[in-house]
N, C-alpha and C positions, 0 to 999 in steps of 0.2 A: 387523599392528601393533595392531589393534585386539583389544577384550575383550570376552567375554561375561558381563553379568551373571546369573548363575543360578539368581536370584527371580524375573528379568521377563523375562528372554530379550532384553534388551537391550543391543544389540552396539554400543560409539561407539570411535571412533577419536581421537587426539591429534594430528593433524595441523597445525592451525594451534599449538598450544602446543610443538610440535616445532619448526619451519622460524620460528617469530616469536620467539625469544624478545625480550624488550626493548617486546612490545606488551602486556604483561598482568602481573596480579598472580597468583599464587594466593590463592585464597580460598575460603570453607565459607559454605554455608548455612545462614540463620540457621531451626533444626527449629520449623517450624509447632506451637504446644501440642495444636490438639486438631482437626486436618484433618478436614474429608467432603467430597467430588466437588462439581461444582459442575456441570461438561459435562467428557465424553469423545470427541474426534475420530475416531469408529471407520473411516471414512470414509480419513482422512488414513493412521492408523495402515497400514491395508490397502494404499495406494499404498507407502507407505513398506516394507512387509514386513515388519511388529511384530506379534507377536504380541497382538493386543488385548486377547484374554480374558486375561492374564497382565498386563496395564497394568494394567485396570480394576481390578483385586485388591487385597488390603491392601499388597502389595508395591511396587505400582505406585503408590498414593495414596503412600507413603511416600518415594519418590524424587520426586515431585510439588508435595510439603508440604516439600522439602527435611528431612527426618527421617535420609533415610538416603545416604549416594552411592553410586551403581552401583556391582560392580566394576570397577576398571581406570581408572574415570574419576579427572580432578585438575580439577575446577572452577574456571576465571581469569576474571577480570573484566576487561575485553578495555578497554584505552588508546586516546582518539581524542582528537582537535580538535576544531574547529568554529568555524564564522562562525554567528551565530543574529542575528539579526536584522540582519546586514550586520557586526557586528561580533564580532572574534576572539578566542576563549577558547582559553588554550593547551593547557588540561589540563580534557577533561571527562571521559569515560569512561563505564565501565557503574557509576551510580551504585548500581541497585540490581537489577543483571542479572549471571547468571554462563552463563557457556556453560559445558557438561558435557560436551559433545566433539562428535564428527559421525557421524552415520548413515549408512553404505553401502544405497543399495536396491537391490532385484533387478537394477537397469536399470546398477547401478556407479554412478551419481550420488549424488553425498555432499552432505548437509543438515546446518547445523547442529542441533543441540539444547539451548536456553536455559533458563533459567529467569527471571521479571523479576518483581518485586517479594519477593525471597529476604530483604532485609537487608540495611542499607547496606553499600557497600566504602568502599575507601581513596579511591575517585574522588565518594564521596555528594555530599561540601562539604554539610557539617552537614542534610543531607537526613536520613530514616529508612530510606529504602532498602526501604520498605514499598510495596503497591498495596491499594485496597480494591476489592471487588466491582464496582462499577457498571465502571471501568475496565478490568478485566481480562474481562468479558464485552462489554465494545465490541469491545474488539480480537480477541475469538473472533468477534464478529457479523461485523463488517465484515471483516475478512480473507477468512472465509467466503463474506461475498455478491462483494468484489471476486474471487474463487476464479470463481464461479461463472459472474460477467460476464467471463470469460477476461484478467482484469488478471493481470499479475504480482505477483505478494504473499507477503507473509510468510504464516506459516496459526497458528494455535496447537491444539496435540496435547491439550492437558488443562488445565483451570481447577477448581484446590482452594480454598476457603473454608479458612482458616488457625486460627478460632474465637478470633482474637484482633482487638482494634478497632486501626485507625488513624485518626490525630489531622489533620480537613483543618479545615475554618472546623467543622464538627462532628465527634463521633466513628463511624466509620462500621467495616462489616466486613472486617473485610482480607481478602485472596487473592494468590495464584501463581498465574502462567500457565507453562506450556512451548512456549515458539514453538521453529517448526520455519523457517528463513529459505536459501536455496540457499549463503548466508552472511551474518555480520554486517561485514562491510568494508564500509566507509564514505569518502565523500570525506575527512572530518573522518578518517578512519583516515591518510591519505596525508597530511597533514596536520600530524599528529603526529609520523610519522615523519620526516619532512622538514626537520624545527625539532629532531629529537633530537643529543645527544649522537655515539651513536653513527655513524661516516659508511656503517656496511653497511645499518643498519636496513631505510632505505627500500627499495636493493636486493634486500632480502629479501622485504619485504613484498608487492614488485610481484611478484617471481616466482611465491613464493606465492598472489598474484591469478589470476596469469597461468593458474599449473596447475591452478586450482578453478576461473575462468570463462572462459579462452582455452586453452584445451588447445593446439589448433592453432599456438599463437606461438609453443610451449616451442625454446627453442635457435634462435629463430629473429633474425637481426641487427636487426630493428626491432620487436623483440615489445613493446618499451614503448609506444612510438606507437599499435602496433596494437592494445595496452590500450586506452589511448587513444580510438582512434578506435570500438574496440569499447562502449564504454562511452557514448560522445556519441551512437553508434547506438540502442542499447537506452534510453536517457533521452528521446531523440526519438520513442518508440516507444511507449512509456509515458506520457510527458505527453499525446498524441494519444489516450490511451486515457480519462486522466483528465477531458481536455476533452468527450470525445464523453459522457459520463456524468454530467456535470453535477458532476462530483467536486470537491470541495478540501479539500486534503491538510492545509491549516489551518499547518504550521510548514516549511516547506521549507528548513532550516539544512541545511550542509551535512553536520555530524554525523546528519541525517536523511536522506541520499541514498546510495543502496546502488548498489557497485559492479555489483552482478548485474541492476540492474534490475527488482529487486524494488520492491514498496510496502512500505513499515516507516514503524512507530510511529504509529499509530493512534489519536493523541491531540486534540487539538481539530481533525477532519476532518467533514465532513459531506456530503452531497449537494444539491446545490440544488434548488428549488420551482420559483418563478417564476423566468422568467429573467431574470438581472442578472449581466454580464459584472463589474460591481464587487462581486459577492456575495463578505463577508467571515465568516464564522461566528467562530474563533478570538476571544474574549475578550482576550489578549494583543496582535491584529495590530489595533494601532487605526488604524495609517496605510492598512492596504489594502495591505502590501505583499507578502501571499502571496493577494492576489482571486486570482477564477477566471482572470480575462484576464490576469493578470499570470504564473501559472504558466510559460509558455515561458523568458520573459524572466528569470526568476528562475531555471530551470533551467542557461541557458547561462552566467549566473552562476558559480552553484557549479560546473559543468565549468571556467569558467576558471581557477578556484581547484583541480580536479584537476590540471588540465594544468601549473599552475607549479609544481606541486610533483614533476611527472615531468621538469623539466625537463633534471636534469645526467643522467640516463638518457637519454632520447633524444638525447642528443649531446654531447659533449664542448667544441665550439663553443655559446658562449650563442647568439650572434646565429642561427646556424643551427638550434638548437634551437628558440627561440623562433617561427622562421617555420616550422617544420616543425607544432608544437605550432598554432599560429592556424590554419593551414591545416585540422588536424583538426577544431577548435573551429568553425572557420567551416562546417562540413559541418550543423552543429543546424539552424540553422535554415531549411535546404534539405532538410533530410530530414524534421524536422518537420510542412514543409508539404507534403512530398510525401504523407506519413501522415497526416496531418488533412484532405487533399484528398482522398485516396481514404477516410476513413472518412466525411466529407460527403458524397460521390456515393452509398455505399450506403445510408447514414440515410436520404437523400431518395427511395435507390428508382431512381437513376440511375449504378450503376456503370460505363454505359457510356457515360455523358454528356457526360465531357470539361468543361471550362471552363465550361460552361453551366450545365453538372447544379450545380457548386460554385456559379456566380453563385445561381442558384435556393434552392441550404439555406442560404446568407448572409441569401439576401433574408428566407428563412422563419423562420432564427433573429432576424432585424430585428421581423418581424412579432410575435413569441414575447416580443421585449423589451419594444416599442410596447404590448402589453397585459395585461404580465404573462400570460401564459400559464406555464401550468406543464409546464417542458421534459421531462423524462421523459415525461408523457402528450400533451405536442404532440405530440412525432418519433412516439410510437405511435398516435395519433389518423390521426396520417397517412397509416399503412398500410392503417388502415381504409377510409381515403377511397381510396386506390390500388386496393383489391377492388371500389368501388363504391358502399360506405355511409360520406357525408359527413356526416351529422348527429351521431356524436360527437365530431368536428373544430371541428365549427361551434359545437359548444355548449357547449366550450373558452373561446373566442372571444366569447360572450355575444353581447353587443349590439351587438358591433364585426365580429361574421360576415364581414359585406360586406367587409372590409377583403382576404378572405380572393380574390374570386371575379379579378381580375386575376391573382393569382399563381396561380390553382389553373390555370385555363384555361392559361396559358403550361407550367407539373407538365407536366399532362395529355398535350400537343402535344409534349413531350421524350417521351413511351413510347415512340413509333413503332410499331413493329407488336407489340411483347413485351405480352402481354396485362397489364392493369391488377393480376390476381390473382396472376400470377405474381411480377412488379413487389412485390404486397402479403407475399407468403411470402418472397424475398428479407429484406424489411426487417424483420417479425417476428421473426429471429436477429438483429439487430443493434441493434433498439432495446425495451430491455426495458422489459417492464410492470408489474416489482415493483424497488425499490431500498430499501433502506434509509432509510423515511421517518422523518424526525428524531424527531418527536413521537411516533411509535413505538415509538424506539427509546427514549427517553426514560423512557418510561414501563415499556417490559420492564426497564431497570436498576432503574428504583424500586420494582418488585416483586420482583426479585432482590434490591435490599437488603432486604428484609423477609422474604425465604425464602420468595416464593412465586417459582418458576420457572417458573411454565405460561406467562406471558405471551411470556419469552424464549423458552422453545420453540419455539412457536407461530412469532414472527418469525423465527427461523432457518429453520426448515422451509420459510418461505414465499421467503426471500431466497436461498436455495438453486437453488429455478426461477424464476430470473427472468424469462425470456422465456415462462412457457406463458401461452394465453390466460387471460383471467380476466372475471368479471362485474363488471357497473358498480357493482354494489352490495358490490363484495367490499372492508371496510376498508383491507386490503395495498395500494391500489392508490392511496387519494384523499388527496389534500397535505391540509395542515392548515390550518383558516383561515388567511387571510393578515396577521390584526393577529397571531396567531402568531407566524410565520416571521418576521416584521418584526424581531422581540424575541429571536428564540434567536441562543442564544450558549453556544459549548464550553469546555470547561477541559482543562490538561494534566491528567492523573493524578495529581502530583506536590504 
């Protein structure tokens, strides 16, 4: 069913505008006047089975810049919901995103292919439906670096400069990105459907979930549930991911939460410094209610807002449906914590530690709080200390060291016989040495907006390997002062 475009060699398929209809409009991209590259995902393109040298081309700028549309393709702008800030929008959509269809790779696994920031749709609500520069290369940075920290994430394929400005508090460079996402369904998708008109809609839309990320359920008498339960799996799996990285996602509405368990939208997110369970970055969340520590909590949220909306699917009976439905909902946050326990014991160096190892990285992350310590280089400081050499640990820690020698002596006496080094190369994979530092990253957009690219380079390249060693004196690695980090703060794209 799918087509081959025969400028780029790229082959998408209609699958969700086939089996959805009633979720999307048709719509056209609004042609970039005067396109040049901006980054190319050779990388991604390769996994995917794209011919790259034929992306990279004028042909491929042109399907990028929205100038031209594939053959075969019909570009929709895909209809959701959404709770955003606790409260319910009925009708939001892909204000200024079109999906172009879906890529089959070598492997038969099918990926969307978007575009976002093309030109407002019918879902803008007086938006422009435009992106500029500095945004569209965050969410190539950071999709990449979470890529690289093994999160599940959206990736994006290609970032074109459009030669035309968008209007924010100033005028600034526009751009198109092409994300590549396992798909765009969203809680806020089921959402939608659920409140439509139509009574098949939502039936449709789950099957279609069902066959793009539960194969296994297809035909099967409880495949809604096992949606369901499929889905509160992989969110508890991924938050645990976020946590251990000092991550926040910055807007967690539920039009931002991806049935596949992907990360998506890449907009006021950041990584933390120092540690602060109430670190909020997002500009927008003044109340604190997507902090770091509140992620789980906010997660099993929006699942319960999945789950009432699968509700006449899993059963015909409310009442029985309902208790079928909590039963799955209630699994978050015991699987959660089974995934955040075991990803504690390895940060600490103690996979085999049981109950203790987790007392021990509680007590260390207490300690990390107690003095502002900056968490990405505590947890790897730590490994150091586990081969032997304590003194980049300690000087972490400054003048507060001492605080350190009760908890290390107890570390220490959890090794048992597994050598200290061994101990220290375990946690080396799991807690990395380069992350996406704000100030950073900050700065390679504001050379991006002025057409110097070297700086963004440079940090992708380096966000890439995050875990290799690196020297003390290597920039990639050391947070920003702290009256800094005190003061940053992110914005939607928008």
């Amino acid at each position: 069913m799918s087509t081959t475009d025969t400028q780029t060699g790229l082959r998408l398929d209609k699958q969700f505008a086939r089996e959805v209809q009633g979720m999307f409009v048709h719509w056209q991209p609004e042609p970039a006047p005067a396109p040049h590259w901006l980054q190319f995902n050779d990388a991604l393109a390769l996994e995917l089975g794209l011919d790259a040298q034929a992306l990279r081309g004028d042909a491929g700028l042109a399907v990028f810049s929205g100038q031209r549309i594939p053959e075969g393709a019909e570009p929709v702008a895909q209809a959701y919901a959404g709770h955003q800030f606790g409260y319910y929008s009925p009708r939001l959509g892909d204000g200024r995103a079109l999906l172009l269809g879906e890529i089959v790779d070598p492997s038969g696994q099918r990926f969307d292919l978007a575009l976002k920031g093309s030109g407002a749709t019918p879902f803008a609500r007086n938006g422009d439906g435009k992106a500029a520069v500095g945004p569209v290369l965050r969410e190539f940075l950071i999709g990449e670096a979470m890529h690289a920290l093994g999160v599940p994430t959206t990736r994006v394929l290609a970032a074109v400069a459009t030669g035309e400005a968008v209007f924010r508090e100033s005028a600034l460079p526009g751009a198109v990105l092409a994300r590549v996402a396992a798909s765009h369904l969203r809680v806020g998708s089921f959402e939608y459907a659920a409140r439509a008109e139509d009574d098949t809609l939502l039936s449709r839309l789950a099957e279609h979930a069902i066959a793009r990320h539960a194969p296994h359920l297809l035909g099967q008498p409880q495949r809604y549930l096992g949606l369901l339960e499929q889905v509160v799996e992989r969110q508890a799996t991924l938050i645990a991911q976020w946590m251990g990285l000092g991550f926040i996602h910055g807007v967690m509405n539920t039009d931002n939460m991806a049935i596949s368990g992907q990360t998506i939208d890449y907009g006021p997110c950041a990584f933390m410094e120092h540690f602060d369970p109430e670190e909020v970055f997002s500009s927008i969340d003044r109340d604190g209610r997507y902090a770091w520590a509140n992620q789980p909590a906010i997660a099993h949220w929006n699942l319960s807002r999945l789950a009432e909306t699968l509700l006449p699917l899993i059963d015909a009976d409310a009442d029985r449906a309902a208790a079928m439905a909590m039963a799955a909902i209630g699994k978050f946050e015991k699987q959660l914590s089974a995934h955040w326990s075991a990803l504690l014991r390895s940060k600490v160096g103690l996979p085999d530690g049981g109950d203790a190892a987790e007392h021990l990285a509680t007590e260390f992350m207490q300690l990390l709080q107690r003095h502002a310590v900056d968490f990405t280089l505590g947890w790897r400081r730590l490994g150091d200390a586990a081969a032997g050499d304590e003194a980049p640990l300690r000087a972490l820690f400054g003048a507060h060291a001492a605080s350190l020698e009760d908890w290390l002596a107890r570390w220490r006496a959890a090794f048992g016989t597994v050598p200290g080094t061994e101990r220290a190369q375990a946690m080396a994979k799991v807690n990395p040495m380069v992350i996406p530092r704000n100030h950073l990253v900050e700065q390679a957009l504001a050379a991006a907006t002025e057409d110097d690219l070297a700086p963004f380079e440079r940090l992708l390249a380096e966000v890439r390997r995050p875990f290799e060693p690196r020297n003390d004196a290597d920039p990639y690695i050391q947070p920003a002062p702290r009256e800094e980090t005190e003061r940053y703060r992110t914005f939607c794209g928008t």
